[in-house]
C-alpha positions as CSV (number, residue, x, y, z in Angstrom):
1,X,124.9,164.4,52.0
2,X,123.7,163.3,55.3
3,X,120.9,160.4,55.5
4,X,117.7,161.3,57.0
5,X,118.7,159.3,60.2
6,X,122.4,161.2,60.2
7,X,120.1,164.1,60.1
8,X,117.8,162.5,63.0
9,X,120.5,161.9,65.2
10,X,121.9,165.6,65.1
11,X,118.3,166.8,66.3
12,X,118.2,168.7,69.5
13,X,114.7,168.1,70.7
14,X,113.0,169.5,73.4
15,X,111.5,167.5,76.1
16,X,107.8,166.2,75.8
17,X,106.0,168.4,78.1
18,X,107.3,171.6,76.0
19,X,106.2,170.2,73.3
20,X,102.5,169.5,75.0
21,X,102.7,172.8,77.0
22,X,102.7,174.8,73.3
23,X,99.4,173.2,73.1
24,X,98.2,174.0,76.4
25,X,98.3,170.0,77.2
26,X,99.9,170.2,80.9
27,X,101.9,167.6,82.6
28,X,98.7,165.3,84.4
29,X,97.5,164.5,80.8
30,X,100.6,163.3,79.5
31,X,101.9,159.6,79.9
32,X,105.4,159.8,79.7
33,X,107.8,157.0,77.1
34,X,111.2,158.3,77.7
35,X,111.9,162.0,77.3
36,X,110.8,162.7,73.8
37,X,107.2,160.8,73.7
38,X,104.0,160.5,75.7
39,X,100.9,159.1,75.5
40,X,98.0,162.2,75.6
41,X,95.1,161.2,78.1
42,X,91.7,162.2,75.9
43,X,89.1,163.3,75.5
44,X,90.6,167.3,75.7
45,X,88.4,170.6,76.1
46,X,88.4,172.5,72.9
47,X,90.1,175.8,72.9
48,X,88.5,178.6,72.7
49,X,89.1,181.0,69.8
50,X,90.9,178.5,67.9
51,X,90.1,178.0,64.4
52,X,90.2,174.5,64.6
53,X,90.8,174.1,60.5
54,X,91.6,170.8,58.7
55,X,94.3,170.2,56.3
56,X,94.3,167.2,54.4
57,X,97.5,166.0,52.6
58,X,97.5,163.8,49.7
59,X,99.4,162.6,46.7
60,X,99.8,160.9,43.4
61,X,99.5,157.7,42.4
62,X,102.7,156.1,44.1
63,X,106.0,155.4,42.1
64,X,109.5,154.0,42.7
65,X,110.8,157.6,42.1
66,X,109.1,158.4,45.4
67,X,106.6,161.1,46.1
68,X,107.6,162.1,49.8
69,X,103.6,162.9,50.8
70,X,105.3,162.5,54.5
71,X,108.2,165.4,54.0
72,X,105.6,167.9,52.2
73,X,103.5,167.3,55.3
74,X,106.0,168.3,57.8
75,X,107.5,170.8,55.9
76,X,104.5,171.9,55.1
77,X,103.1,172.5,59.3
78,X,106.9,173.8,60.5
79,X,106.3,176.4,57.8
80,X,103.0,177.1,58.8
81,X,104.2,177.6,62.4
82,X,107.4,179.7,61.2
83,X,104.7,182.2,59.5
84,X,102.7,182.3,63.1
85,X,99.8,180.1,62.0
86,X,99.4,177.8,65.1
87,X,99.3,174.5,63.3
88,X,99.6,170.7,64.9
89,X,100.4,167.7,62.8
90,X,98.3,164.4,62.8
91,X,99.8,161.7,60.7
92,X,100.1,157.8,61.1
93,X,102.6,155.5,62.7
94,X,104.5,153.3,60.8
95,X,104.0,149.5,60.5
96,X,107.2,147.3,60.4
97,X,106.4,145.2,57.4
98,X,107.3,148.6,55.4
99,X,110.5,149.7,57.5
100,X,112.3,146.1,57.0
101,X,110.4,146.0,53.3
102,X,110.6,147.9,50.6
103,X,108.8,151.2,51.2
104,X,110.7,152.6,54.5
105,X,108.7,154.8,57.4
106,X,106.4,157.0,58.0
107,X,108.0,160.0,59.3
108,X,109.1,162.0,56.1
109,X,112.6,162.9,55.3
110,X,115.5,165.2,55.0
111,X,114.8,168.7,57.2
112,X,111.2,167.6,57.6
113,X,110.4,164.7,60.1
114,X,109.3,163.8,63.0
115,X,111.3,162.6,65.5
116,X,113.1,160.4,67.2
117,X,112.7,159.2,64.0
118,X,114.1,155.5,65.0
119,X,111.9,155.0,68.0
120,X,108.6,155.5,65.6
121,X,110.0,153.5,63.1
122,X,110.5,150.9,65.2
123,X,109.1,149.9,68.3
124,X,107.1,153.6,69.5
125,X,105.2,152.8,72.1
126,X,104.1,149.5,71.5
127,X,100.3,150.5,69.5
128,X,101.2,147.8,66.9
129,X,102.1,145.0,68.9
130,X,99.0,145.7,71.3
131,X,96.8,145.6,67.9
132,X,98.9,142.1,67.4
133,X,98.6,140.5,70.6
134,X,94.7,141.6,70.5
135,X,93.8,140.4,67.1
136,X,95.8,136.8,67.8
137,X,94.1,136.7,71.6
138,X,91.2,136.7,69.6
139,X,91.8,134.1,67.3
140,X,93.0,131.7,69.5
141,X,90.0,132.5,71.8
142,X,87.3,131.6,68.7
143,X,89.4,128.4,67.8
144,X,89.4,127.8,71.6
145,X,85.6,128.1,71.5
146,X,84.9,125.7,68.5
147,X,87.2,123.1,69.5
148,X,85.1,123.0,73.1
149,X,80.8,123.0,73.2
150,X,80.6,125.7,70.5
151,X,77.4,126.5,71.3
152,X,76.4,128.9,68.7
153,X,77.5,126.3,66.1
154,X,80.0,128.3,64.3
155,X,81.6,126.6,61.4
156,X,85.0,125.9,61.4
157,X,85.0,126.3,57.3
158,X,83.4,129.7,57.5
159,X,85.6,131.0,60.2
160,X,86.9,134.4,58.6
161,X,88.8,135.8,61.7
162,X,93.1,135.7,60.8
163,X,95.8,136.2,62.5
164,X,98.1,139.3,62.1
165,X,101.5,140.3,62.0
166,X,103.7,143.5,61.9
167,X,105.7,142.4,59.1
168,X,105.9,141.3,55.5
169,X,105.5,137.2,55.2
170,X,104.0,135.7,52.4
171,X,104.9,131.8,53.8
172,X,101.6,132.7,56.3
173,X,98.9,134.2,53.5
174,X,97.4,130.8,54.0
175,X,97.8,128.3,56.7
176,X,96.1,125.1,58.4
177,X,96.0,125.2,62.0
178,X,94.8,122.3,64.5
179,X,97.2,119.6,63.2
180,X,98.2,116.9,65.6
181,X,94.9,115.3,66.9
182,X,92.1,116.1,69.2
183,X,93.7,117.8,71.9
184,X,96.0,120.5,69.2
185,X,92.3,121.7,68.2
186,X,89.9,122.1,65.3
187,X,91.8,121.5,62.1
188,X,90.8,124.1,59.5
189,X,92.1,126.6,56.8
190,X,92.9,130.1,58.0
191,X,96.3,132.9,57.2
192,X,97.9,135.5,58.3
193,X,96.8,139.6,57.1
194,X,99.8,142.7,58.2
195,X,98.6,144.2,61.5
196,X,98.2,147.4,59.4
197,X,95.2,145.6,57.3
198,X,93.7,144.3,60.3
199,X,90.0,145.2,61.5
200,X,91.0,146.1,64.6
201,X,93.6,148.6,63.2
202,X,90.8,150.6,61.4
203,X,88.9,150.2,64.7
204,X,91.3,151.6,66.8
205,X,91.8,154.2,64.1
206,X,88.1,155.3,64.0
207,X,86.6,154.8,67.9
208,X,85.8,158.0,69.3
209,X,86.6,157.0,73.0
210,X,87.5,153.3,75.1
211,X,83.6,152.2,75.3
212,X,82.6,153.1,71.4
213,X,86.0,150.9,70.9
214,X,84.5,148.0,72.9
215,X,81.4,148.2,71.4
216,X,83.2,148.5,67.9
217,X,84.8,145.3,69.0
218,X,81.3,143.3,70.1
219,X,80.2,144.0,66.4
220,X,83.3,142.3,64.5
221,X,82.2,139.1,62.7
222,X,84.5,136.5,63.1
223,X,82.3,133.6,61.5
224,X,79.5,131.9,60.2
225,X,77.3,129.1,61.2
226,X,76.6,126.4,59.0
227,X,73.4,127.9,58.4
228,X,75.5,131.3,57.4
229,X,74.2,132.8,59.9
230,X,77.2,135.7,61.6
231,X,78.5,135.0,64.5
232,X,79.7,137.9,66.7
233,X,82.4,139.2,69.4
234,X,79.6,140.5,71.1
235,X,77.6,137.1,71.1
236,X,81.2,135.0,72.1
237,X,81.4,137.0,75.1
238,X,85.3,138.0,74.4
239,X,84.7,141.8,73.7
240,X,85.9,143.1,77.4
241,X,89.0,141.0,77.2
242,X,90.2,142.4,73.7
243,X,89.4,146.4,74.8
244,X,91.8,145.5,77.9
245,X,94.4,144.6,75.4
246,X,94.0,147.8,73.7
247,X,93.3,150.6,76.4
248,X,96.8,152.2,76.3
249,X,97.1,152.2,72.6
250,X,93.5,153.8,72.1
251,X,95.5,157.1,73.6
252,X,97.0,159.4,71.1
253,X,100.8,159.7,70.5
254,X,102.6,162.9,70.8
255,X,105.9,163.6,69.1
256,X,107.7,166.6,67.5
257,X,109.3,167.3,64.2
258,X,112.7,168.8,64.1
259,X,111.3,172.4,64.4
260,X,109.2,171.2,67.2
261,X,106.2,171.3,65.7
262,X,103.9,169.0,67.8
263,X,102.5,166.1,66.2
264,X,100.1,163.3,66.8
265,X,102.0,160.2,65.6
266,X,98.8,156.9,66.1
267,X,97.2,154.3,64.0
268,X,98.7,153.3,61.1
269,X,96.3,151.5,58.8
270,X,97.2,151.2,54.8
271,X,95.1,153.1,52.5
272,X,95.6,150.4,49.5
273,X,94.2,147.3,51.9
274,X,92.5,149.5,54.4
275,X,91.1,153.0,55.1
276,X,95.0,154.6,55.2
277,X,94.4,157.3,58.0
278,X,95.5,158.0,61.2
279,X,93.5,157.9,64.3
280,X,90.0,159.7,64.7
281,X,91.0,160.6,68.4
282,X,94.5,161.8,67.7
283,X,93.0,164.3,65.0
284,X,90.6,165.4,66.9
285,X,92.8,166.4,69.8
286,X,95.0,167.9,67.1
287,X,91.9,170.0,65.8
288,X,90.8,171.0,69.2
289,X,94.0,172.4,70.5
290,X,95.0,174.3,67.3
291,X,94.2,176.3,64.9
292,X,95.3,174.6,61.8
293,X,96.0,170.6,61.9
294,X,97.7,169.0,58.8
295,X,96.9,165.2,58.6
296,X,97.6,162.8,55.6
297,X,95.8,160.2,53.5
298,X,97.8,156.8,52.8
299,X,99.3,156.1,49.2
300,X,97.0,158.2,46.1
301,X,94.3,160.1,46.6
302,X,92.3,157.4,44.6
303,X,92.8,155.4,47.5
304,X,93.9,157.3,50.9
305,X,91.8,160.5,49.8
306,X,89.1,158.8,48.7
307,X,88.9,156.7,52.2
308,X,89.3,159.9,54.0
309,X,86.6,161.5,52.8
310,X,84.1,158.6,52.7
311,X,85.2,156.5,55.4
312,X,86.9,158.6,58.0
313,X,85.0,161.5,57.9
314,X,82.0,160.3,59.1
315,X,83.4,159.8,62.3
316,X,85.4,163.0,62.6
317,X,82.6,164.5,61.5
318,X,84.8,167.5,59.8
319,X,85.2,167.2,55.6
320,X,88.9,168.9,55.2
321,X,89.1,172.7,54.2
322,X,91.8,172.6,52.1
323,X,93.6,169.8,50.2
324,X,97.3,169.8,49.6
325,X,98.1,167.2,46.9
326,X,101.9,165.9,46.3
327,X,103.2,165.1,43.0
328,X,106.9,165.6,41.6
329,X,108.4,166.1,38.3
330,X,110.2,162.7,38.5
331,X,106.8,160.5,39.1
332,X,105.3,162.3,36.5
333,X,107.9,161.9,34.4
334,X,107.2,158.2,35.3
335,X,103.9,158.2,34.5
336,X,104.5,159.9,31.3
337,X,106.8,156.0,30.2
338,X,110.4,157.1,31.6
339,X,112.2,154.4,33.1
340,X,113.4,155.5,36.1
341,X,116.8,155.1,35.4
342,X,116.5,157.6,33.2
343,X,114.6,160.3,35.6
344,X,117.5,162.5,35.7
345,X,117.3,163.6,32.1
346,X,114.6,166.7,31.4
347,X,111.7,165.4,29.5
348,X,108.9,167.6,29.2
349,X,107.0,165.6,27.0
350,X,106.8,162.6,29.0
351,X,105.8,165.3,31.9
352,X,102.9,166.6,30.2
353,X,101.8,163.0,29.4
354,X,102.1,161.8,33.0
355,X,100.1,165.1,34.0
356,X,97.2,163.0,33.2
357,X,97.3,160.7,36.3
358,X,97.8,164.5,38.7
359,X,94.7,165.9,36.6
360,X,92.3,162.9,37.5
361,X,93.4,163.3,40.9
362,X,92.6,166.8,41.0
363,X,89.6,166.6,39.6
364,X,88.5,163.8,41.6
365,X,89.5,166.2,44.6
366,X,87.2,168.8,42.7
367,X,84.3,166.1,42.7
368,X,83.7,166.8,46.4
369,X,83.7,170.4,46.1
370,X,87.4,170.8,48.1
371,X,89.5,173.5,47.3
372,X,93.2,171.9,46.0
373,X,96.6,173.5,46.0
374,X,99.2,171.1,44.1
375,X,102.8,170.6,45.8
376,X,105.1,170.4,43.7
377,X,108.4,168.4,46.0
378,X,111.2,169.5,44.4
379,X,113.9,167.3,43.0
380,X,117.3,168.5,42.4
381,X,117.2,167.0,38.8
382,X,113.8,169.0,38.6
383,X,114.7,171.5,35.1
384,X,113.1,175.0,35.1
385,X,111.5,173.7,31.9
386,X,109.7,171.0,33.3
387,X,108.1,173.0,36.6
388,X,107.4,175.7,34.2
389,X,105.1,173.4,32.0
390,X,103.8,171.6,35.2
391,X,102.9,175.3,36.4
392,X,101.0,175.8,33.7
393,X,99.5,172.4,33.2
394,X,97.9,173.1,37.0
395,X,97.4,176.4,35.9
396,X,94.9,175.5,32.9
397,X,93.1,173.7,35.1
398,X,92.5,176.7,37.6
399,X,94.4,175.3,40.7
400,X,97.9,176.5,42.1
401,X,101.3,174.7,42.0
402,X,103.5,175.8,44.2
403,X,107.5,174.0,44.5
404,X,108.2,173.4,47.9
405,X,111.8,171.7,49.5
406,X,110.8,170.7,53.0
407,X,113.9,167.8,52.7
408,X,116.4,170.7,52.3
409,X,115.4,173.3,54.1
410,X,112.6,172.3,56.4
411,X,110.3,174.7,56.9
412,X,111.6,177.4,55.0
413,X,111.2,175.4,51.8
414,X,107.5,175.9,52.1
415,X,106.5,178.9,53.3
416,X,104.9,179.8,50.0
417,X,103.1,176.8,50.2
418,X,101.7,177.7,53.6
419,X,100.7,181.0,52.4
420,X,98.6,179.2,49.9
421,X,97.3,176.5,52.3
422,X,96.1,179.0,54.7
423,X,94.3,181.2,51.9
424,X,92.8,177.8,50.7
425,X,91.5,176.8,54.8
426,X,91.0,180.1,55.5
427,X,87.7,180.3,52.2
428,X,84.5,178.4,53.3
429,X,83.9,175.3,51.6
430,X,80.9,173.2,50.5
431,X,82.1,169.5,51.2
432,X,79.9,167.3,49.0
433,X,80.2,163.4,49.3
434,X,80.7,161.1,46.7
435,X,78.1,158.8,47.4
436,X,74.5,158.5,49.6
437,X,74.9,155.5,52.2
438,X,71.5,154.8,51.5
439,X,72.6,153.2,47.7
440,X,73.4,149.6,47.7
441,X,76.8,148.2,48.5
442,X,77.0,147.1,44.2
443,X,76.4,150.9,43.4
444,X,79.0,152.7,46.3
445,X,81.7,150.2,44.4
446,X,80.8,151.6,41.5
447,X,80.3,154.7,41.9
448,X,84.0,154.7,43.7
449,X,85.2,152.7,40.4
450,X,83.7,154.9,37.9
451,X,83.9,158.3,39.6
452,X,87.4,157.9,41.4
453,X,89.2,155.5,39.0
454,X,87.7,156.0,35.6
455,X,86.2,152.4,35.0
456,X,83.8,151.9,32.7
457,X,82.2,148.7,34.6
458,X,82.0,146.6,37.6
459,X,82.3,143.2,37.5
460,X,81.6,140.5,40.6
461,X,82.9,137.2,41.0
462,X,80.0,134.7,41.7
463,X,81.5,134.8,45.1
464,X,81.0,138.4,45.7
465,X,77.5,138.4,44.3
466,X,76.3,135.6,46.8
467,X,77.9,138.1,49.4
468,X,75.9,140.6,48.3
469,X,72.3,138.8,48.4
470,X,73.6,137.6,52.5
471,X,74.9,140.9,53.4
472,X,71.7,142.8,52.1
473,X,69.7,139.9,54.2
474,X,71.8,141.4,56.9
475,X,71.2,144.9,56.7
476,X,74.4,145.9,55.9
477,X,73.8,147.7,53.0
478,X,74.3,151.3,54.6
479,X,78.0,150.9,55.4
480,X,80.2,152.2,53.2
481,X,82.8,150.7,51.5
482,X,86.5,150.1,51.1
483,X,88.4,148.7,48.3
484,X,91.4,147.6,48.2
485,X,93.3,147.5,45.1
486,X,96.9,148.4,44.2
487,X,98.4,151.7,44.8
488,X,100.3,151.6,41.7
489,X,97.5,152.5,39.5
490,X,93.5,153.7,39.0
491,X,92.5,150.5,37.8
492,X,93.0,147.2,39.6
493,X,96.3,146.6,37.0
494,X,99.6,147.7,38.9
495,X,101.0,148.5,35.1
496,X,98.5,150.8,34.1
497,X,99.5,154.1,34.5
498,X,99.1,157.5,33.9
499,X,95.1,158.1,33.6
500,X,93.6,154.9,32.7
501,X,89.7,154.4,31.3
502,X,86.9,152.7,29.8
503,X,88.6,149.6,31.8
504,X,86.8,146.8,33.5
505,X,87.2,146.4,37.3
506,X,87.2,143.0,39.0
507,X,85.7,142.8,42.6
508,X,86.9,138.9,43.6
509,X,85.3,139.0,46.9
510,X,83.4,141.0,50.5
511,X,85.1,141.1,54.0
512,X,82.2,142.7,56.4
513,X,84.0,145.0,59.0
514,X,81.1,145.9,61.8
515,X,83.4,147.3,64.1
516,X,85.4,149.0,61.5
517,X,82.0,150.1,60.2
518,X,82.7,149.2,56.7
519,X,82.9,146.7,54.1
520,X,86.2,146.1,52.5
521,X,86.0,144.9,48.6
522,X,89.2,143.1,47.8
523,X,89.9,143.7,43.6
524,X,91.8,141.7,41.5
525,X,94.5,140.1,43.2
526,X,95.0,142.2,46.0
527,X,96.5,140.8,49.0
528,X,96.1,141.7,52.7
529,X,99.6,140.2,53.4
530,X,103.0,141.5,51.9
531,X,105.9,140.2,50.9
532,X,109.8,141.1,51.0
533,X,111.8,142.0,48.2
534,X,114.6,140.5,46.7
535,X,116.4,142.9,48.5
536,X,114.9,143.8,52.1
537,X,115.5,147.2,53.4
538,X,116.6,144.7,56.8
539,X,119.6,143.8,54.7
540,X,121.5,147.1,54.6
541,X,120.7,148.4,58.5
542,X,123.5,147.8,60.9
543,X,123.6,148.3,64.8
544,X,127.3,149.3,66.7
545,X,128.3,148.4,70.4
546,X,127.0,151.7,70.6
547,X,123.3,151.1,69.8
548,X,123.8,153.3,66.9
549,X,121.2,152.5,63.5
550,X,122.4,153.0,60.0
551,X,120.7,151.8,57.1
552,X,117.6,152.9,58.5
553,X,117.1,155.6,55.2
């Protein structure tokens, strides 16, 4: 069986500007990486007589048995195309802290990715290291600031601006800078977050054009004053020099997959520590050139869907018209209390237990009045038994399943999925949001918490309920919000799984996020910085005198 990069490396794709000219994109708007990528120039005239639908794909809670959200996707669009709906793909980039980790990329699997797959695993076109070298210009800029007249007075102990990385380091979660005497700067507490996790990730992810990014940018808070009073990027005078650092990767990303599907490959934010979608602009390029554009949430639903649809949307300004959600028989199987050593053997029992964590999601999905089709990504230890029951599980609860083998057979392994998704985007829909931006930051968590994840209650820290009296004296109350919490589960316990309730959830502490235009609640013990495995997926990748990759899935 060949690896997804063996498979990668076999491709025969076709050179950028066929790939644009299928979307009517002509050579002037394209800035050219090599052969097989470009940057597009933006904004782009709608076409005409396009229906300009949205698909949003989403999955189950995560497992290690793997959901492949990614593969669905692209199987998914190349099937849609193969059946002559014109349909573009708008998915994320991958962050390197996940490629060397534990997780992999970004660019599904099998008969269904996007290539060159190693190019946007790896380096692309440089969007994550522009995000880096922005977000640490920054930082050194404000420390620069304080350790001069630091006029505004801004506090070096209330100085909530970090540094970033592209990879997985716990050793910099927390860190003291300005060792060494007067001249090394202000000593004080700081640490690193992942690049993904960053504010300016989400910003660049959610600006509409170059000036709403650099106005995005003059609202970031980077600090306090002793008086805990905010102190601005707009007020430090620094918000030019950071949009300059950023005004190539602003412009969308355009790839292929190995059918040539076109697709918009930029931002890549995670949906458990962040908002989880790709870039406004790249989808909306997608949406105006097309008539159907698939796009993905990060991780579960709970989480990446969730974000989508309260976060993202506002900017896009377009609620999804259908709503593809991912689950397999293994990861149910999972959820239901098999180990996954033992995922091979049929259990239908344990399936129909597990269904529990697919039937919140769906009718969490339902909650906002979207019409859901269920993908079932078939597994060849998959029994007829158990996609029977899971069939009729889905079935009970009025929504379709449909088995669908993108990895194998690329498109054609979901071409009765597209028939379905089509039907689905094709029936008007009556979006209704979870929450009014009106309510209090206290009630949006909890109406996330108890609505999305089943809680029962909401409990603050003492920190996070002073946060709440300064933000309110802010007027920040009508942002909405972003929790980050673990993938793994509903509730803010990585070992709960399956459909958990009645539980208590536990908000530690408030990050505001101006230019992002939210406010991120970190739960439990949730960390903005990963760390490696035991065993790195760096360990097993290998390089020739060739400059031929293996290891790299």
């Amino acid at each position: 069986m060949l690896t997804d990069i063996q498979i990668a490396d076999q491709a025969e794709m076709l050179p950028i500007e066929e790939v644009a000219a299928k979307l009517g994109l002509t050579k002037d708007q394209l800035e050219q990486y090599g052969p097989y990528k470009a940057k597009v120039t933006t904004p782009v005239k709608p076409v005409a007589g396009k229906k300009h639908k949205l698909v949003l794909v989403t999955a189950i809670n995560p497992t290690p048995a793997g959901e492949g959200k990614s593969t669905v996707l692209v199987g998914l669009a190349d099937a849609m195309n193969q059946l002559g709906h014109q349909t573009t793909i708008a998915m994320r980039e991958p962050s390197m802290g996940p490629v060397f980790g534990i997780k992999g990329g970004a660019t599904g699997g099998g008969y269904s990715q996007v290539v060159p797959m190693e190019d946007i695993n790896l380096h692309f076109t440089g969007d994550l290291h522009a995000l880096t070298s922005a977000n640490n210009t920054l930082a050194a800029l404000v420390d620069n600031y304080i350790m001069r007249d630091n006029e505004l007075g801004l506090d070096p102990r209330r100085i909530i601006w970090k540094r970033v990385e592209d990879v997985n380091d716990r050793a910099l979660r927390n860190v003291v800078t300005g060792l060494g005497g007067v001249m090394q700067g202000v000593p004080r507490e700081t640490g690193f977050d992942i690049t993904a996790a960053s504010e300016l990730m989400a910003i660049l992810c959610l600006s509409t054009d170059l000036m709403d990014l650099k106005e995005r940018v003059k609202r970031i808070v980077v600090g306090y004053t002793k008086e805990k009073e905010p102190v601005t990027v707009g007020q430090l005078g620094f918000a030019d020099a950071i949009t300059i650092l950023l005004k190539d990767a602003i412009k969308p990303n355009l790839v292929q997959t190995l059918d040539h599907t076109p697709a918009f490959v930029h931002g890549g934010p995670f949906a458990n520590i962040a908002h989880g979608c790709n870039s406004v602009l790249a989808t909306k390029t997608a949406l105006a050139l097309s008539d159907y554009t698939v796009t993905e949430a990060g991780f579960g639903a709970d989480l990446g869907a969730e974000k989508f649809l309260d976060i993202k949307r506002l900017t896009l300004g377009q609620a999804p018209d259908a709503v593809v959600l991912v689950a397999t028989v293994r990861a149910l199987k999972y959820n239901g209390g098999v180990a996954k050593t033992d995922l091979q053997e049929e259990n239908v029992a344990a399936l129909k237990k597990g269904f529990a964590n697919l039937e919140r999601h769906i009718a969490n999905l339902k909650r906002y009045h979207l019409p859901v089709v269920v993908a079932i990504n078939h597994f060849t230890s998959d029994s007829e038994a158990e996609v029977a029951a899971l069939k009729a599980a889905c079935e009970k609860l009025g929504v379709t399943a449909v088995v669908t083998d993108g990895w194998a057979k690329g498109g054609a392994g979901a071409h009765d999925l597209a028939e379905a998704v089509v039907e689905l985007a094709d029936t008007p829909q009556d979006f209704q949001p979870l929450y009014d931006l009106n309510l209090p930051i206290a009630d949006k968590v909890k109406a996330v918490a108890t609505k999305i994840y089943g809680a029962k209650e909401v409990v603050f820290s003492k920190k996070a309920e002073k946060q709440l009296a300064e933000f309110s004296k802010q007027g920040w109350d009508q942002l909405p919000v972003c929790i980050a919490k673990t993938q793994y589960s509903f509730s803010d316990d990585q070992t709960a799984l399956g459909a958990p309730s009645d539980f208590t959830f536990h908000i530690r502490e408030f990050v505001p996020k101006l230019g992002a235009g939210f406010i991120v609640a970190l739960s439990g013990t949730m960390l903005t910085m990963p760390g490696l495995s035991k065993v790195p997926a760096a360990v097993k990748m290998t390089i020739d005198e060739d400059g031929t990759i293996t290891g790299l899935f």
